[in-house]
C-alpha positions as CSV (number, residue, x, y, z in Angstrom):
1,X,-12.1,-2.5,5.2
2,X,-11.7,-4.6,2.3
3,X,-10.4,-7.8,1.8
4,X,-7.3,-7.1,-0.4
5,X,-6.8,-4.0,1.8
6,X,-7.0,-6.2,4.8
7,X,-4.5,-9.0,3.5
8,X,-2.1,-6.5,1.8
9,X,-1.2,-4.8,4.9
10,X,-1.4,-7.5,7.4
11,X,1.2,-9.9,4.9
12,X,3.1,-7.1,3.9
13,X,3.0,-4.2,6.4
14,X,3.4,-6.1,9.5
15,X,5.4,-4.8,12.5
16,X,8.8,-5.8,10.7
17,X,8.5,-4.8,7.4
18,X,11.5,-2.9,7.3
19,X,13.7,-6.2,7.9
20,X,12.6,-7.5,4.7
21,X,12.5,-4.2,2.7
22,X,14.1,-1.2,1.8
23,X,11.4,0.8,1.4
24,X,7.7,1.0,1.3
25,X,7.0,1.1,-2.4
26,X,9.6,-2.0,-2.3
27,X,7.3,-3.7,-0.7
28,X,4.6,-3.0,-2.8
29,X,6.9,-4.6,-5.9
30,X,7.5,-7.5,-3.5
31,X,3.1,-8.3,-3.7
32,X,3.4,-7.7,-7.3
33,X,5.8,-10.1,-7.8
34,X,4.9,-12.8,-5.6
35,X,0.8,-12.7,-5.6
36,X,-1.6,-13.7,-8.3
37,X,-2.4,-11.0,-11.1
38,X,-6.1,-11.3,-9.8
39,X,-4.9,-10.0,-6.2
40,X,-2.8,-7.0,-7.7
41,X,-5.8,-6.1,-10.0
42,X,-8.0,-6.1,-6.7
43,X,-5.7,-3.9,-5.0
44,X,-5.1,-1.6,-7.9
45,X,-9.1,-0.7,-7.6
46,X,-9.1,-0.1,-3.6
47,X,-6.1,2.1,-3.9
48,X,-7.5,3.8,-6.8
49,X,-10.5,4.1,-4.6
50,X,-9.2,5.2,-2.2
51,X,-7.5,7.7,-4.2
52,X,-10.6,9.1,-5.1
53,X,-11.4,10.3,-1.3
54,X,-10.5,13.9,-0.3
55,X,-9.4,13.6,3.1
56,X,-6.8,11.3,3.2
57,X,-5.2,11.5,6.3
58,X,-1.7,10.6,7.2
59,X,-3.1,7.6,9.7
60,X,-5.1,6.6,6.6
61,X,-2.4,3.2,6.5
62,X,-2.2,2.4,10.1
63,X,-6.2,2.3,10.7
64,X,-6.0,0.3,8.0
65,X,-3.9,-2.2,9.3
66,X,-0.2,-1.0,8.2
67,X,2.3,-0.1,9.6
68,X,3.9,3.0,8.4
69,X,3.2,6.3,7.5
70,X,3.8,8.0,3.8
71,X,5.5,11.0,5.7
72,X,8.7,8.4,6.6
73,X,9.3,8.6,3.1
74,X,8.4,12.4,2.4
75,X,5.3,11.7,1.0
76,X,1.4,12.4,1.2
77,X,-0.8,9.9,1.4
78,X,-2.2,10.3,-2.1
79,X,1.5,10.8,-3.5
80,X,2.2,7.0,-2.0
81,X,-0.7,5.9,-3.4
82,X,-0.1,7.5,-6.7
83,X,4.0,5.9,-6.5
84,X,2.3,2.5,-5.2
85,X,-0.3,2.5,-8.1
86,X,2.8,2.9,-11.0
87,X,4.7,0.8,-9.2
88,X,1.5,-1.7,-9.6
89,X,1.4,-0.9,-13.3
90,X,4.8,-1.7,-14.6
């Protein structure tokens, strides 16, 4: 697992996420508000990597350390990722 992977779901995606925010790609604006430019350009490349993977599963998050699932929100995993990485670009 990488780094920024490893940091952005442990800091963000922790057990109580949802007291702090409404939503998952909410939470994603949160770390592109409040972490360095250098951070949210790391974690545009993994996701964009990760992107590029055909068998995204719907676990993908939570063996990566978060703690949620895309389907909450009606989503695939590459849809979230896709909404994450605008969100990351605006």
């Amino acid at each position: 697992m990488s780094e920024i992977f490893e940091y952005f779901f442990d800091a963000y995606f922790h057990q109580d996420w949802r007291d702090d925010y409404e939503s998952t790609l909410a939470v994603v604006e949160g770390f592109k508000n409040a972490e360095p430019t250098e951070s949210v350009v790391q974690l545009v490349q993994e996701l964009k990597e990760l992107l590029s993977k055909e068998d995204l599963l719907q676990d993908t998050f939570n063996k990566l350390g978060g703690n949620f699932k895309p389907e909450s929100e009606g989503m695939s995993v590459a849809e979230w990722v896709v909404r994450a990485l605008e969100v990351l670009d605006r």
